[in-house]
MDTraj code that builds the backbone (N, CA, C; nanometers):
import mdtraj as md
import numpy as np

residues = "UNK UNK UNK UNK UNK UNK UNK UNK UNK UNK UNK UNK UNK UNK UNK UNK UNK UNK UNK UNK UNK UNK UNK UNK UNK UNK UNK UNK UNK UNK UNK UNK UNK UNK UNK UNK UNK UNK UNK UNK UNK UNK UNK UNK UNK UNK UNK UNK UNK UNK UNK UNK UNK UNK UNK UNK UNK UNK UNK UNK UNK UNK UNK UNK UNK UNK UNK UNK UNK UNK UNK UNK UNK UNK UNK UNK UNK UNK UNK UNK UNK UNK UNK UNK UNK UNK UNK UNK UNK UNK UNK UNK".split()
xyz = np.array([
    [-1.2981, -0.4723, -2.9579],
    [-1.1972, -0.3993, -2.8839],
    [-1.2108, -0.2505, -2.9146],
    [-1.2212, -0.1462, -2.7895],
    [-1.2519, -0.0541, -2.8169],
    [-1.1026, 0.0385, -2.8046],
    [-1.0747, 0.0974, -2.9239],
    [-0.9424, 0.2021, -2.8731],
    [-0.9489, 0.3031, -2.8104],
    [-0.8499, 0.3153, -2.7228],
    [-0.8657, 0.4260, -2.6196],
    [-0.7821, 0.5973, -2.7003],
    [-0.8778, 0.6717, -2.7195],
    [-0.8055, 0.7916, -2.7812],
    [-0.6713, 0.8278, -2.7537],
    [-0.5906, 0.8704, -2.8625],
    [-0.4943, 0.8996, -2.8030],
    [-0.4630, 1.0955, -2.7146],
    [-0.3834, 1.0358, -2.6157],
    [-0.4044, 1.2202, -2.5495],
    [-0.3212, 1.3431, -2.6677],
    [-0.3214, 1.4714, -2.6125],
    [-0.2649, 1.5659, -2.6682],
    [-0.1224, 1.5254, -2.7060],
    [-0.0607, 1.5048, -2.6043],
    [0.0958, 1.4622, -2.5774],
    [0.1658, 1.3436, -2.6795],
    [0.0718, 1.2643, -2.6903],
    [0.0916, 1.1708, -2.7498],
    [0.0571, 1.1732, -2.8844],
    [0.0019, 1.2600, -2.9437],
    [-0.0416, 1.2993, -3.0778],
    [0.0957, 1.4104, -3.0872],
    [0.1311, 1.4970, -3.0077],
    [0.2179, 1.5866, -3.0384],
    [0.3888, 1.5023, -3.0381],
    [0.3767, 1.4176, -3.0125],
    [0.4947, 1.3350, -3.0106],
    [0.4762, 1.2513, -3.1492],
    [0.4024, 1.2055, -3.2062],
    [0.3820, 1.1559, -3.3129],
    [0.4136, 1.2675, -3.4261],
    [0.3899, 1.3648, -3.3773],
    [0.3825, 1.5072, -3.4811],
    [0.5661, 1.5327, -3.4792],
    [0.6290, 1.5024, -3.3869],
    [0.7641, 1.5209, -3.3693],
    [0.8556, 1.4050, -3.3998],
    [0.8107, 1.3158, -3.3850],
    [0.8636, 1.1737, -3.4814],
    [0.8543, 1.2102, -3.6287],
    [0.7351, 1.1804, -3.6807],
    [0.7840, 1.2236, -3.8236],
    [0.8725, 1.3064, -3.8446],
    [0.8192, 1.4827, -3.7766],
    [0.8969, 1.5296, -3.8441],
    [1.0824, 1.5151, -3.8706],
    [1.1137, 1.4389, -3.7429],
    [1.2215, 1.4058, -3.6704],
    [1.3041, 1.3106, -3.8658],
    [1.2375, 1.1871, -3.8363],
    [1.2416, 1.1033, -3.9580],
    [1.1994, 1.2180, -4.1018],
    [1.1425, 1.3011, -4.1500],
    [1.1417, 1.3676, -4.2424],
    [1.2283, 1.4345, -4.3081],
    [1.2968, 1.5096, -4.1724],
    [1.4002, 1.6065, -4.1996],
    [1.5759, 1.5017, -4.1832],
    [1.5529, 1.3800, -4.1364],
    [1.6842, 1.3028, -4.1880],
    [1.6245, 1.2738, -4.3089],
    [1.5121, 1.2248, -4.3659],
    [1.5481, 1.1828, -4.4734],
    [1.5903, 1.3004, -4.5962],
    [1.5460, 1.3866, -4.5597],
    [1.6195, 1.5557, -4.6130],
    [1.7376, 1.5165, -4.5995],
    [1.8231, 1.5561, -4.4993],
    [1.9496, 1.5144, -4.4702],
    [2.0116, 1.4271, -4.5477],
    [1.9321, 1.3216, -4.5327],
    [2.0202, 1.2274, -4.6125],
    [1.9855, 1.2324, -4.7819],
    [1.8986, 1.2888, -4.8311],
    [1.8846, 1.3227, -4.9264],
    [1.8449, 1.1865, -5.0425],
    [1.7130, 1.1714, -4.9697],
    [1.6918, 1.0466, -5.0061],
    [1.4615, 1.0595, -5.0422],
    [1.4646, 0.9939, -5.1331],
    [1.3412, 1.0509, -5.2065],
    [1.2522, 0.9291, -5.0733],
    [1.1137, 0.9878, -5.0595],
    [1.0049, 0.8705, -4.9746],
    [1.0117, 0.7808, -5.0929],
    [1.0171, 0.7413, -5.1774],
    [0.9967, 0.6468, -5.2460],
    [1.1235, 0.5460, -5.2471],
    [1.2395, 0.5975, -5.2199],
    [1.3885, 0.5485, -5.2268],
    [1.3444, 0.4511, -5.0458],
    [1.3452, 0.5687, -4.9520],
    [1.3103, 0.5166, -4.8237],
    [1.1927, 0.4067, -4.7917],
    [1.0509, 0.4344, -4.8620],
    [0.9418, 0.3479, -4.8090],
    [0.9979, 0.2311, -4.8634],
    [1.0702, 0.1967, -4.9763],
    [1.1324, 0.0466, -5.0277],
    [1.2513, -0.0271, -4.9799],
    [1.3300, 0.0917, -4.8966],
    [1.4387, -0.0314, -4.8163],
    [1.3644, -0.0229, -4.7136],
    [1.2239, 0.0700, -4.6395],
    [1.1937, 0.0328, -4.5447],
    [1.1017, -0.1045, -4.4893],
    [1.0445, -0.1434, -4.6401],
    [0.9311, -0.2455, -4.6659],
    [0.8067, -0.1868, -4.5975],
    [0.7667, -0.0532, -4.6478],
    [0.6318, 0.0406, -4.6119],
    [0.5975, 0.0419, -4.7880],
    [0.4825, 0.1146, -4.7681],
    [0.4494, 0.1997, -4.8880],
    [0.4627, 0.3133, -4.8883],
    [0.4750, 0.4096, -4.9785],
    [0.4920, 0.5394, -4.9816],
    [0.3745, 0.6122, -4.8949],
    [0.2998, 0.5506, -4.9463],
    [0.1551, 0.5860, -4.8553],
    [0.1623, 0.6233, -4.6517],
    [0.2068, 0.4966, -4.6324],
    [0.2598, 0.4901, -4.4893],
    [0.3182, 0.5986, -4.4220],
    [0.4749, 0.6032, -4.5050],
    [0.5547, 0.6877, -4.4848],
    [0.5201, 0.8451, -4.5023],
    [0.4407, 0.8291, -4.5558],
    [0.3925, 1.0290, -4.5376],
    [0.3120, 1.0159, -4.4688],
    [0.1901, 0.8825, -4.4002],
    [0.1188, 0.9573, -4.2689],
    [0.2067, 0.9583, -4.1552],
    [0.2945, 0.8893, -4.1486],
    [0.3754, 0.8949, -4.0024],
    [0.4629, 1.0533, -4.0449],
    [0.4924, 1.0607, -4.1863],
    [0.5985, 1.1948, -4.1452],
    [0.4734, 1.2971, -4.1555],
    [0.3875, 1.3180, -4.1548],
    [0.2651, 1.4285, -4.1092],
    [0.2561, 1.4215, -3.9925],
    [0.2719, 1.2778, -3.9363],
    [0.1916, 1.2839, -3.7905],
    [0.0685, 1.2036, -3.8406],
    [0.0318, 1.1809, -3.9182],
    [-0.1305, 1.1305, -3.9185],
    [-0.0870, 0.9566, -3.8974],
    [-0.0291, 0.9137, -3.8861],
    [-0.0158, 0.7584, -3.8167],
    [0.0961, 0.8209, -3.6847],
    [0.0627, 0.8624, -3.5317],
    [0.1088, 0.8740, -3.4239],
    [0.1628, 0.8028, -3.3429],
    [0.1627, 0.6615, -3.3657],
    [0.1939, 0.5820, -3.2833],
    [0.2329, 0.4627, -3.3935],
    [0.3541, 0.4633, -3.4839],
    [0.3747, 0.3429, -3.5569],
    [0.4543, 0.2266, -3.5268],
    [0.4386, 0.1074, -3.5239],
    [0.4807, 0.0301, -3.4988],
    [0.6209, 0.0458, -3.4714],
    [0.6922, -0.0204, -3.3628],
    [0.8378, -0.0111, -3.3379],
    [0.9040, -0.0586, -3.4612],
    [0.9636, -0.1740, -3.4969],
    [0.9948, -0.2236, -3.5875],
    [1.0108, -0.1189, -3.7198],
    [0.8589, -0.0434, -3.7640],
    [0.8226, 0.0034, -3.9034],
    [0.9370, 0.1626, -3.8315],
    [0.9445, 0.2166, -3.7161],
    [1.0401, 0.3464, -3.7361],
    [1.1701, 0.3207, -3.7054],
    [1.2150, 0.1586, -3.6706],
    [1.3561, 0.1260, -3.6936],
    [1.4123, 0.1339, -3.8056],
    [1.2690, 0.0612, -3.9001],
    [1.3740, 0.0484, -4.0478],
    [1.3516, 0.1786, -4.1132],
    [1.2602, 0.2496, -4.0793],
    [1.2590, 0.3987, -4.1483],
    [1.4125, 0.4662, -4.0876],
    [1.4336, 0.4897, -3.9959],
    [1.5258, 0.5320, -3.9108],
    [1.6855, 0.4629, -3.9903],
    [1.6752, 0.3542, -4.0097],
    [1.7589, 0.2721, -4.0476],
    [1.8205, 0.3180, -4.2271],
    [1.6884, 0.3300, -4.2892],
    [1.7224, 0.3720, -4.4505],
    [1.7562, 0.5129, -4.4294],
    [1.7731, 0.5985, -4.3609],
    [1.7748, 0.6984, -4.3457],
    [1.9037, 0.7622, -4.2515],
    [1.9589, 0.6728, -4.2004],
    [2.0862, 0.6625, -4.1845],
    [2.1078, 0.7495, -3.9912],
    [1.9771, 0.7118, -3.9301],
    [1.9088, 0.8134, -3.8320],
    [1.9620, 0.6730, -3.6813],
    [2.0319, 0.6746, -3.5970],
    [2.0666, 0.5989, -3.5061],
    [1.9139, 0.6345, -3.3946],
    [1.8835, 0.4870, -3.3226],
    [1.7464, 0.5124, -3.2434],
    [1.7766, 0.6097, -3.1653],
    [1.8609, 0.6194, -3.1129],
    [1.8945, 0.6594, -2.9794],
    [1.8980, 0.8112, -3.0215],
    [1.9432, 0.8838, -3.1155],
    [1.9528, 1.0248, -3.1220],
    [1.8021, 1.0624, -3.1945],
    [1.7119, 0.9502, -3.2706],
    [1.5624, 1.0067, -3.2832],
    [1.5308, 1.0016, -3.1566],
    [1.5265, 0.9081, -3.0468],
    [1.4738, 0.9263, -2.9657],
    [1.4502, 1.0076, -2.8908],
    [1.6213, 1.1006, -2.8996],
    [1.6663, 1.2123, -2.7990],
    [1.5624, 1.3280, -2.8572],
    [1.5577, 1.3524, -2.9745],
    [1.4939, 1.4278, -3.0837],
    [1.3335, 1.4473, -3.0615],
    [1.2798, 1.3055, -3.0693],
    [1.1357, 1.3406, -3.0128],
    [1.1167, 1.3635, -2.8959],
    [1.1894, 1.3065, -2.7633],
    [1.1944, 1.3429, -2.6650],
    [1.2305, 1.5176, -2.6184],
    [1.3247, 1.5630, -2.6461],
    [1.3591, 1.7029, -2.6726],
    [1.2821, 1.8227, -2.7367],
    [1.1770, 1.7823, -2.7508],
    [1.1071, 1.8595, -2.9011],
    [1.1776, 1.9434, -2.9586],
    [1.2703, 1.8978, -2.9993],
    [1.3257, 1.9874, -3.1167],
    [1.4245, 1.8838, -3.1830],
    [1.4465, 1.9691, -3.3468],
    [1.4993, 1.8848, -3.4176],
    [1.5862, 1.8974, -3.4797],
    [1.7059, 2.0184, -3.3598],
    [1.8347, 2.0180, -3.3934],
    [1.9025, 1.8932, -3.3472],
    [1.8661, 1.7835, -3.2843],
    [1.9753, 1.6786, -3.2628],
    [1.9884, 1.6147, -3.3607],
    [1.8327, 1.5679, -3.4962],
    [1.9418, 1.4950, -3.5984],
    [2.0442, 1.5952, -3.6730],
    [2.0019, 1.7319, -3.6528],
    [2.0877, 1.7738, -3.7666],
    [2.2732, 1.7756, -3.6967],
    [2.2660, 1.7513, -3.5842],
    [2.3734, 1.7259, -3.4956],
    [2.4438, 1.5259, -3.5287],
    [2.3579, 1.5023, -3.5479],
    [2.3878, 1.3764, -3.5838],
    [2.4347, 1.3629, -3.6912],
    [2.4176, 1.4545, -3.7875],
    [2.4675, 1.4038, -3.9398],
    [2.6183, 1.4478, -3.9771],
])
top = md.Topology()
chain = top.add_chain()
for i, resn in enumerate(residues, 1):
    res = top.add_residue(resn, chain, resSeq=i)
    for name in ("N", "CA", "C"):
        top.add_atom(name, md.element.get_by_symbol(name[0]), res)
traj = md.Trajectory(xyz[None], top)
C-alpha cells in the first residue's frame, strides 16, 4: 500500500492541532507526561502530534488528548479550523 503524501493544507492543519492541544495543556497546566498517561499515548507520541510531526492522528488518540486536557471537541475543532488559537483560550 502506497501512501498518498500529505498536501500543504493538511500538514498546516496538523501544525494547528497540536499547537491547539499544546497550549490547553498549558492552560490546564498539566505536564506531557501527566497527559500522555490518562491519554494511554507515550510521551513520545504526544510531542510529535504537538510539533505537528504526526499530522494526521488517529481520531480516538486526539479525543483522549483533548479529553485529559480538559479541551471540548467541538471548540478544538473550531480552533484548528479558524487558524488561530484564541478559541481555546476562550474556552477556559
Amino acid at each position: 500500500m502506497v501512501r498518498v503524501p500529505l498536501t500543504d493544507e493538511e500538514r498546516e492543519r496538523g501544525e494547528r492541532l497540536g499547537l491547539a492541544l499544546r497550549d490547553a495543556r498549558a492552560s490546564a497546566s498539566r505536564s506531557m507526561v501527566e497527559v500522555a498517561a490518562e491519554a494511554g499515548i507515550s510521551v513520545e507520541t504526544l510531542r510529535k502530534i504537538e510539533t505537528g510531526r504526526i499530522p494526521t492522528p488517529a481520531f480516538f488518540t486526539v479525543a483522549a488528548i483533548a479529553d485529559a486536557v480538559g479541551l471540548p471537541l467541538d471548540v478544538l475543532r473550531a480552533t484548528v479550523e479558524n487558524t488561530g488559537a484564541g478559541v481555546v483560550a476562550e474556552a477556559s
